[in-house]
C-alpha positions in Angstrom: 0.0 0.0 0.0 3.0 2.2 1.1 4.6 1.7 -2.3 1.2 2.9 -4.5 0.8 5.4 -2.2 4.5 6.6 -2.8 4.0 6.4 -6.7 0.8 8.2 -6.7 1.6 11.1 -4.8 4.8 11.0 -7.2 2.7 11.2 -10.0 1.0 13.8 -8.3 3.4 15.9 -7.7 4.6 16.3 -11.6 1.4 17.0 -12.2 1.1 20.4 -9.5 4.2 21.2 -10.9 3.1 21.5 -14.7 0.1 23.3 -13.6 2.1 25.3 -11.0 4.3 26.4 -14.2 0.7 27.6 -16.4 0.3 31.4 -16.4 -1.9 33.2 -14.2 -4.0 34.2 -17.7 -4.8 30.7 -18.5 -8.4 30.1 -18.1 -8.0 26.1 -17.1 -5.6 26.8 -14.2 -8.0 27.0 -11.8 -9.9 24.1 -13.4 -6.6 22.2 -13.2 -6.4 23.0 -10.0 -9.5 22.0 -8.9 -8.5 18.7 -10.0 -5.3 18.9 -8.1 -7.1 19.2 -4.9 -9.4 16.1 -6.0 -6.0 14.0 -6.6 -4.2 14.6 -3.6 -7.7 13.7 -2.0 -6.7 10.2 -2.8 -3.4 10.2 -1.4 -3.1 8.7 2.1 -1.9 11.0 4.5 -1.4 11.6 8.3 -4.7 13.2 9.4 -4.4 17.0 10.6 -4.2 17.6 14.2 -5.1 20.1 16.4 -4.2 20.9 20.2 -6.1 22.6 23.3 -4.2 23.3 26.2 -6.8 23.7 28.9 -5.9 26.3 31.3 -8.2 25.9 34.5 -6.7 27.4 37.2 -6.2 24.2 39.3 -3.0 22.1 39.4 -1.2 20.9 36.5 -3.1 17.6 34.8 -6.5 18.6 37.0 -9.1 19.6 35.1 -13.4 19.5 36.8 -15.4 17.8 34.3 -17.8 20.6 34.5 -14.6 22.5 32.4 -13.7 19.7 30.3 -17.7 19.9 29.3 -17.1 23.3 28.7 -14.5 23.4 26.4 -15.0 20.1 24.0 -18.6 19.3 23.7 -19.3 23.1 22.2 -16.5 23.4 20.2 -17.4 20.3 18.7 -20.6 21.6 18.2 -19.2 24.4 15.7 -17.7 22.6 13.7 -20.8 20.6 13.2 -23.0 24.0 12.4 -20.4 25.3 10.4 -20.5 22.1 7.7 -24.0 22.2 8.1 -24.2 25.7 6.6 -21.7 24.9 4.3 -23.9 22.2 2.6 -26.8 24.3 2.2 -29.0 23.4 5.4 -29.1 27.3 6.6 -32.2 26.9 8.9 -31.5 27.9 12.3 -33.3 24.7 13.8 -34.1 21.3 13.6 -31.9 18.1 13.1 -28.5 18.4 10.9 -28.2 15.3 8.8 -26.4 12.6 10.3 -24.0 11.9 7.4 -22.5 15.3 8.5 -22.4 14.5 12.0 -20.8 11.1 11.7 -18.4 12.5 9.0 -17.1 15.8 11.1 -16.8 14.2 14.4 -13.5 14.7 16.1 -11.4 12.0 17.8 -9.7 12.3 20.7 -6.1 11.7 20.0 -4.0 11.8 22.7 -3.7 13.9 26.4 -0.4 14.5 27.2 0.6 14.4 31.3 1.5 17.4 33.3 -0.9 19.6 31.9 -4.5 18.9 30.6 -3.6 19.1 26.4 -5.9 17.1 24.7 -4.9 16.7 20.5 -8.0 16.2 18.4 -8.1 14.5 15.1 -11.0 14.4 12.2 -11.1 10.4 10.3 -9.6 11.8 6.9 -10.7 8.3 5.1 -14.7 8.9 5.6 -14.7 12.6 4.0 -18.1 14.4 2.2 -17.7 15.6 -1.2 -17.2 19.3 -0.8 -17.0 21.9 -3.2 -12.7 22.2 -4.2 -12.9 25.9 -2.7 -14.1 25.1 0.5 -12.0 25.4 3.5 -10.9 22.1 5.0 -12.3 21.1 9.0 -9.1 22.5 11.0 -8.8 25.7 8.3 -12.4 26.1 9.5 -11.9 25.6 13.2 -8.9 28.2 12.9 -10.8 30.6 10.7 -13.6 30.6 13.5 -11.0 31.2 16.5 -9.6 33.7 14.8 -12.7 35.5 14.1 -13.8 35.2 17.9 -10.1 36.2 19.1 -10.2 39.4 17.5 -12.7 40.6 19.5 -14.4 42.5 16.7 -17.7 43.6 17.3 -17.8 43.6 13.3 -15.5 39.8 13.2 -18.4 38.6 14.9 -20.8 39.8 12.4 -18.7 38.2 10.0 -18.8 34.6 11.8 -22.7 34.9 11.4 -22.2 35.9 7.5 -19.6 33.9 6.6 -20.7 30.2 8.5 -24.0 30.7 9.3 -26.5 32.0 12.4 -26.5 28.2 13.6 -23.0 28.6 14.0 -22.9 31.9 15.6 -25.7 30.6 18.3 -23.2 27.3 19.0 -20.4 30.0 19.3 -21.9 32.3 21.1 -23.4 29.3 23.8 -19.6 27.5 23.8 -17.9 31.4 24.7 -20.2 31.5 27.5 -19.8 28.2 28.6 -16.7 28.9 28.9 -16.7 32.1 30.4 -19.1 30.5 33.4 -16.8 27.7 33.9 -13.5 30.5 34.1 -11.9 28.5 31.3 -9.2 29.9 28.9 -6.8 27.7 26.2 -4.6 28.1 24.0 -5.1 26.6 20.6 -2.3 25.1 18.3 -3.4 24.0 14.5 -0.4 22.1 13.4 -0.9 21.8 9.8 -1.7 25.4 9.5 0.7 26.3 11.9 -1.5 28.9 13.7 -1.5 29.2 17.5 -4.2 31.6 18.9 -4.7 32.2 22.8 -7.7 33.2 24.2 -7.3 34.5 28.0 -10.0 34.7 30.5 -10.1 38.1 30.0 -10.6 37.8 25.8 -13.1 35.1 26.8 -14.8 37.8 29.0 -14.7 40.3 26.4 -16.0 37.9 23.6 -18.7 37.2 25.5 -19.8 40.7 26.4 -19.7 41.2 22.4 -22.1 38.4 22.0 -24.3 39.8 24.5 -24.1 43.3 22.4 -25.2 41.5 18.8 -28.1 42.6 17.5 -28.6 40.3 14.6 -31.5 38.9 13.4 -31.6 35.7 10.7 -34.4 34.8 8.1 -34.1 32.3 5.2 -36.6 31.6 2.6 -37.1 29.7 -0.2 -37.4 32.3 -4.1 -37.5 31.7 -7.7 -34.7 34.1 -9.5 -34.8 35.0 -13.4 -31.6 36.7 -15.0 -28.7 36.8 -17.7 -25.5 34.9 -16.3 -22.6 37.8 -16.9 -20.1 36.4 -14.8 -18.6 33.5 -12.5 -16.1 34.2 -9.6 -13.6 31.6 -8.9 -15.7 31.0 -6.0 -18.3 29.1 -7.9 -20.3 32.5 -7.7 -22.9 33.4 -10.3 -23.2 36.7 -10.8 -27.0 37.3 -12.4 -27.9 40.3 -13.9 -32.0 40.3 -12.9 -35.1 43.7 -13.5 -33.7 44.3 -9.7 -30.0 44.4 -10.4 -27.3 42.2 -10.1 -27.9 39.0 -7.9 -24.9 36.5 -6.4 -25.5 32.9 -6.3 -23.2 30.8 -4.3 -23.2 26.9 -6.4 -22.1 24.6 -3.4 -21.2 21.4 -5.1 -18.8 21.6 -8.0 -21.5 21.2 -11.0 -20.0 24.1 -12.4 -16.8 22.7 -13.9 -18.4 20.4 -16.1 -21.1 23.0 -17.0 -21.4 25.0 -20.4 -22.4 28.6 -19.7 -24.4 30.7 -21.7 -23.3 34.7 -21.1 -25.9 36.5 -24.2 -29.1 36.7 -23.9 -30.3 33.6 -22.5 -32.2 33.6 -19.3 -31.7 31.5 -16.1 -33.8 30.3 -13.5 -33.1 29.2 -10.6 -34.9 28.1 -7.2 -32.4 29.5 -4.5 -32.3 29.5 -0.9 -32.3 33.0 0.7 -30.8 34.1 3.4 -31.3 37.5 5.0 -29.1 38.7 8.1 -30.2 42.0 9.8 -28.4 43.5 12.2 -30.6 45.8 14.6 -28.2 47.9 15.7 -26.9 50.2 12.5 -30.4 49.0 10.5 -28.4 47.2 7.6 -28.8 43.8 6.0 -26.8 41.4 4.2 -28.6 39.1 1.5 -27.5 35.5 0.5 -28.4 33.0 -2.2 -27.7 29.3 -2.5 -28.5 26.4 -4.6 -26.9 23.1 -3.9 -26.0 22.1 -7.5 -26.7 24.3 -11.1 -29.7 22.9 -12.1 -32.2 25.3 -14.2 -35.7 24.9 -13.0 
């Protein structure tokens, strides 16, 4: 197995570094590397790994299970909303499919003695099929951390915009677990090679921006009509409609082996709507989805 593996990522490799050498300008790169990502997909690797060092305030290696609760449980609980959103389901309730839970749950790795540091792991061999661009589980997990530990009024905003309100609510409810259970860690992604620290006193200050949020979520179901006039690398749609120009996220990766029509022709599509409103400066923020191009 060792020995395929070894050829393949060999073969691999040539191939990143022919599409590495195309020009910016040429318009297969990012098609070709699309399908890069999609071949080292196949390659078996060591799965990425992340580490929480658990500060507590009791002796070294103690930790209450009342703070152990606090720290793993929600944050796994993120990561769960945040694929959720990712794959479309942007509902604030009800049950997220259990394909995505059994395929984004972490493992516990290893805790190392002397101090509670617990190293978590996500099964890289039972994967969903996501979109190329998407960000991978720990890039997601950092993104979020970083997001929280800028303790941005606005970054919070973002979180909500960017991953969903399911995954704000699971934030928001982990940062004040934690804050009730005077938790703080510091968080270590090795593959990305972040480290971010939140202190009890960030913690504090996150939650106190939570508490602040004025945001308000709706998401509806509408039919839009339009002329296709461009495509971000994204796998963005950019429709020009009687009400101006509309953006339509595609989450799947349909569009590589679709033929687009830019003049004249129409499109319609059934999308997903999603409508954030925050309360506090009266502005909004409008997304559209659709699982996979499909004309109705």
């Amino acid at each position: 197995m060792n020995d395929i593996n070894d050829k393949l990522k060999k073969l691999i490799d040539n191939y990143s570094s022919s599409v590495n050498k195309l020009e910016d300008s040429n318009p297969y790169k990012d098609l070709f590397k699309k399908q890069e990502k999609v071949m080292k997909s196949y390659v078996t690797t060591q799965p990425s790994l992340v580490e929480f060092h658990v500060e507590t305030g009791l002796p070294p290696g103690e930790i209450r299970l009342s703070q152990l609760n606090a720290v793993l449980p929600g944050f796994q609980k993120v990561l769960y909303s945040a694929y959720n959103k990712m794959y479309g389901n942007t509902k604030d309730k009800g049950r997220i499919p259990s394909d995505i839970l059994k395929k984004n749950e972490l493992i516990i790795d290893s805790v190392k003695a002397g101090s509670f540091v617990v190293t978590l792991k996500k099964d890289t061999c039972d994967q969903l099929s996501l979109n190329s661009n998407e960000l991978t589980w720990n890039e997601i997990l950092s993104e979020i951390l970083e997001l929280l530990s800028s303790k941005s009024d606005s970054n919070i905003k973002t979180l909500a915009e960017k991953y969903g309100y399911r995954t704000y609510t699971a934030s928001k409810a982990w940062i004040n677990m934690l804050n009730k259970n005077d938790v703080s860690f510091k968080y270590n992604d090795f593959k990305e090679r972040k480290k971010i620290e939140l202190s009890k006193k960030d913690i504090s200050h996150i939650a106190q921006s939570f508490a602040k949020a004025r945001l308000q979520h709706e998401v509806s179901e509408e039919k839009i009509v339009g002329q296709i006039v461009a495509i971000s690398k994204d796998d963005v749609l950019i429709l020009k409609t009687g009400k101006g120009n509309a953006k339509i996220r595609v989450l799947d990766d349909s569009l590589d082996g679709s033929i687009i029509e830019f003049k004249g022709k129409e499109y319609k599509f059934k999308v997903q709507k999603e409508v954030f409103k925050d309360i506090g400066n009266n502005s909004e923020k409008v997304n559209y989805y659709i699982n996979s191009f499909e004309e109705l």
